[in-house]
N, C-alpha and C positions, 0 to 999 in steps of 0.2 A: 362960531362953533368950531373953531378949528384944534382948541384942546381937546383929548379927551378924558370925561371926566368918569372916574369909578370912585369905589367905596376907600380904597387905600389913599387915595388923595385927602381924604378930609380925618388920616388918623396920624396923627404927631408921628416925626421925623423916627423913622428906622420901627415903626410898628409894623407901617406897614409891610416891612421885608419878613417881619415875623412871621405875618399874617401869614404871606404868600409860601414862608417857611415849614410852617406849621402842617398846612394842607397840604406842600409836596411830602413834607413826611407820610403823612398818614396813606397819602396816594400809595408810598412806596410801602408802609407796614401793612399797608390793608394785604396785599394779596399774601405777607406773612404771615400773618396773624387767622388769616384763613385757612392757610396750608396747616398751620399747627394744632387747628381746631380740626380739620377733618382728620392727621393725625391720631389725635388724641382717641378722637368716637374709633379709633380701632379695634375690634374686640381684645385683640391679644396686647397691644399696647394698654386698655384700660386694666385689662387683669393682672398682668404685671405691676402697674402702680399699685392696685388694689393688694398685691401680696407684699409690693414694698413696706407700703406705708402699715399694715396693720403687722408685719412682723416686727419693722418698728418698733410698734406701739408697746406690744408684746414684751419685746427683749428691753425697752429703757426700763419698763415697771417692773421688771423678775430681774434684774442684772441691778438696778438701784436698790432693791428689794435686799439684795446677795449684800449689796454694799452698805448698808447700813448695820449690817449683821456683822460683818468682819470687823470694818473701821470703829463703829460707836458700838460702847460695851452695852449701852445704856436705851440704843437708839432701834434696835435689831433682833428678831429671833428667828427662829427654823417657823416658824408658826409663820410669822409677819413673811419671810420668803417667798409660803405657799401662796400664800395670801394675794400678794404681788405678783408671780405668773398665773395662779387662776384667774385673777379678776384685768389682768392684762390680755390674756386670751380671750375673755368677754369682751374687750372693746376692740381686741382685732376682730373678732365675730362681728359683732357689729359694723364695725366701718368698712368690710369688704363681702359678708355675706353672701350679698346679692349679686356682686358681680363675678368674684372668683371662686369663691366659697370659704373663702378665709381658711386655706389648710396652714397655712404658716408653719409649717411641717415636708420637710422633702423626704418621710417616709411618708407620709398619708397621701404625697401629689403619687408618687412613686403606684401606690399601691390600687387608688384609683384610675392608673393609666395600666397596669398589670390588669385588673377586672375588667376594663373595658371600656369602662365609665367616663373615660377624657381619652383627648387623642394621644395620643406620643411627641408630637409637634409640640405641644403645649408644654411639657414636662418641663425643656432647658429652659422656656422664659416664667416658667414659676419660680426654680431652680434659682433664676438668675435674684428674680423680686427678692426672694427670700434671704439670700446669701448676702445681697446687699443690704437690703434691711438692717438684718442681724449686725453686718459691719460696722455700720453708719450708727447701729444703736449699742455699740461696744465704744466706738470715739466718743460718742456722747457723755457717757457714763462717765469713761476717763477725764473728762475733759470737766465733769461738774466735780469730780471727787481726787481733784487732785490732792490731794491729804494723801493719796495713796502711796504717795513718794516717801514724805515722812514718815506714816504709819511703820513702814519698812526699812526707817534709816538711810533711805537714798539707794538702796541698791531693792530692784523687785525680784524679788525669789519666788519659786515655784511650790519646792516644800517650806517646811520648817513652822515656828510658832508665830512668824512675821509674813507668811506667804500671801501672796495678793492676787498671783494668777488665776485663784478656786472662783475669784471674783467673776470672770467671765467667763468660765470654761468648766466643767466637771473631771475631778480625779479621782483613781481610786483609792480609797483609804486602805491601809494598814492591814486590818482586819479581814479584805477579801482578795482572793487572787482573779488572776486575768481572766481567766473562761467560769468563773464564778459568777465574774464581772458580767461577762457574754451575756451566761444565760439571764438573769437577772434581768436585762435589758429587754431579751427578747420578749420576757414576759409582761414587764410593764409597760411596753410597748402595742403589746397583742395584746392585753386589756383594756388599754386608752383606744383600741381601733373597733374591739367589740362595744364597747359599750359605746362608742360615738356611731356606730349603725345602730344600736337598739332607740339610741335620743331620735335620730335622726330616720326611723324607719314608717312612713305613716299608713304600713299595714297591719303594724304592730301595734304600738302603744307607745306613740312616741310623745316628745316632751309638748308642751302647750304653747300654738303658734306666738312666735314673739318671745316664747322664753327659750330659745337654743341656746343661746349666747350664755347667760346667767348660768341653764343646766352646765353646760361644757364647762365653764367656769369652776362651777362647783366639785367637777368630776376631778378636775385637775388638780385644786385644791385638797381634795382625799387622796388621790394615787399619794399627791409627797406627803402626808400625813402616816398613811399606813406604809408606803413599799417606799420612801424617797431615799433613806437611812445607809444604805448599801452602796448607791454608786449616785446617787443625785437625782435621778429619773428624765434624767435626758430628753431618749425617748425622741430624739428629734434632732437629725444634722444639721439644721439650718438653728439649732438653738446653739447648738456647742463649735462647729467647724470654723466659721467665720470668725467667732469671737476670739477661736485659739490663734488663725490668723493673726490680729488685731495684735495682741499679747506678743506674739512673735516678732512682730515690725515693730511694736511700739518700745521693745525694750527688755522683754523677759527671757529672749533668746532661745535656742534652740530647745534649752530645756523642757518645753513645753508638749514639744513631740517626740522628748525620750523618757517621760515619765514613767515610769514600769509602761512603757508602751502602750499605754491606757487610748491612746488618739483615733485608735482607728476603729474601735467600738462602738462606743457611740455615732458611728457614721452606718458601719454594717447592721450592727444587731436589731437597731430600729425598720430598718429596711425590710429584714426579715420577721421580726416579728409583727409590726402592722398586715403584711400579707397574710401570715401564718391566725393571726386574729379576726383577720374580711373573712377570711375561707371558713372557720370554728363557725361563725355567726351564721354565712350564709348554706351550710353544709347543717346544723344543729338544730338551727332558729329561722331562719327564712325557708327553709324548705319546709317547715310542717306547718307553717302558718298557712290559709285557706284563704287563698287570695281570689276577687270578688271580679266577676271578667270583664273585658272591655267589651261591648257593645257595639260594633258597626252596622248601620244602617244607613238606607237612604227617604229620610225623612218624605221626600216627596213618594216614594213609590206604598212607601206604607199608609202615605193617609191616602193615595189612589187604592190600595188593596182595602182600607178599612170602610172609604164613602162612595159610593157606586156613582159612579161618573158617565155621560150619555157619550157615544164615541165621536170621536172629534172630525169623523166623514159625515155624521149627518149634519149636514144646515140646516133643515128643518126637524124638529125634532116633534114627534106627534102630540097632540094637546090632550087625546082620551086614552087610556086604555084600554082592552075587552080584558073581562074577570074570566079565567078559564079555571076550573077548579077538577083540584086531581086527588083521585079516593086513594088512600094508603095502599089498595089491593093495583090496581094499575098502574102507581108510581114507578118510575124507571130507575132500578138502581144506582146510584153515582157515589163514585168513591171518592174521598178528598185526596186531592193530590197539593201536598204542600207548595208554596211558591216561591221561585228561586231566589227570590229577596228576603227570604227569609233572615233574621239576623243572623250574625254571626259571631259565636263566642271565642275569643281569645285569651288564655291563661296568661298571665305577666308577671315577674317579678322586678 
């Protein structure tokens, strides 16, 4: 017995160094792999991805949507567009819902952190999801539809009847000037934030559990149908900012931020009309609605007030009792006096 003998002895020549390989790895990834999973369960880290990934989602479906429309004559319309960021905004609803609320919007994070409704903390790492997002889904695009080079003769222009830039960024056309442009924004802006508290209100009449996503979809699908025509319906700096970034680095040059000066619009005017749109609602519509109170109580002392309980000093408790019987005319006044447990109603909205 003077060898000793284990399991790596009896496995062909250099396995077993694998073996013993293998497990020191894991030894060393394990406490990695751990740190990155408790990572991960961060709240503000899971919401962030959550805003990444579904802005994503978002801008490749309305940005490919944009691109089929420009490059293929045959492939693309203003219809097909809408179509593409409504029903991309439905699976970013979808896929981060429930974690972040899917605004995929840094006027609607903005505007929820003005009401009250999210902390201010939280703002720059939505900010951050979204920005990125949008980025990551501008290279993408680029990068499936390279034709956009040719389309444009090898040189990418901003105006003109070859322009490619519109592809990921909104400009204003011709026919409207700059603060035409403004208001226009603000409006369809402040309507996409009313009527996403009317979807979303459930002391009103809101959409049917499970269907936000499809409603929201739907809603954004109409804005560009009726009001898109003007300035693109933006409506949203994490739709348009990033992307004109993207355009800027990748080639289309400064141009991009000295177009009639269109760039800073869609950053502001969304801002302000989402807020200008929460307050309409909640000032209009949430204040007349008749909201149904919350209720506190303490379950035990009410059913001790409702079932007559023998007091918890006697140990013995008596087995008879004497019948004493009292005539209306010599009953002794007693008035009720309500009891401090009484519930308690709280108005909420």
């Amino acid at each position: 017995m003077g060898s000793e003998c284990t399991w790596a002895s009896f496995l062909p020549t250099g396995l077993g160094c694998c073996s013993r390989s293998t497990r020191n790895s894991k030894m060393v990834s394990s406490p990695v792999v751990t740190k990155m999973q408790a990572i991960m369960q961060k709240e503000m880290v899971r919401e962030f991805l959550a805003e990444f990934m579904s802005t994503y989602v978002m801008m490749v479906f309305g940005l490919g949507s944009v691109a089929h429309m420009v490059l293929g004559e045959k492939f693309g319309s203003y219809l097909s567009v809408n179509l593409g960021f409504g029903f991309g905004v439905t699976m970013g609803v979808h896929m981060a819902g429930n974690i972040s609320g899917a605004h995929m919007n840094a006027a609607l994070t903005f505007t929820n952190c003005a009401l009250g409704r999210m902390s201010w903390k939280k703002f720059p790492v939505y900010i951050l999801g979204q920005f990125l997002g949008s980025f990551l889904a501008s290279a993408t695009i680029y990068c499936l539809f390279y034709s956009i080079i040719q389309f444009s003769g090898g040189h990418l222009t901003v105006t003109g009847p070859t322009a490619t830039a519109g592809i990921f960024a909104t400009y204003l056309p011709e026919h409207m000037t700059l603060w035409r442009g403004f208001l226009d924004e603000v409006i369809v802006t402040g309507i996409l934030q009313l009527c996403l508290f009317a979807i979303m209100d459930k002391e009103n009449n809101p959409a049917l559990q499970g269907t936000q996503a499809l409603v929201i979809g739907i809603l954004i699908v109409v804005i560009g149908l009726s009001l898109g025509m003007n300035t693109g319906y933006a409506m949203n700096p994490s739709r348009d900012l990033p992307p004109r970034f993207f355009t800027f680095i990748a080639g289309w040059g400064i141009q991009v931020f000295r177009a009639r000066d269109w760039w800073w619009v869609p950053v502001v005017a969304p801002l302000l009309g989402a807020y200008l749109g929460a307050i309409v609602y909640l000032v209009f519509i949430g204040s007349s609605i008749p909201r149904r109170p919350q209720i506190l109580e303490n379950s035990m002392k009410y059913e001790d007030r409702r079932i007559p309980v023998l007091p918890k000093t006697m140990s013995n408790p008596p087995t008879t009792l004497t019948p004493v019987s009292v005539s209306p005319a010599n009953r002794p006044s007693v008035r009720t006096v309500p009891p401090l447990s009484d519930s308690i109603h709280l108005e909420h909205f």
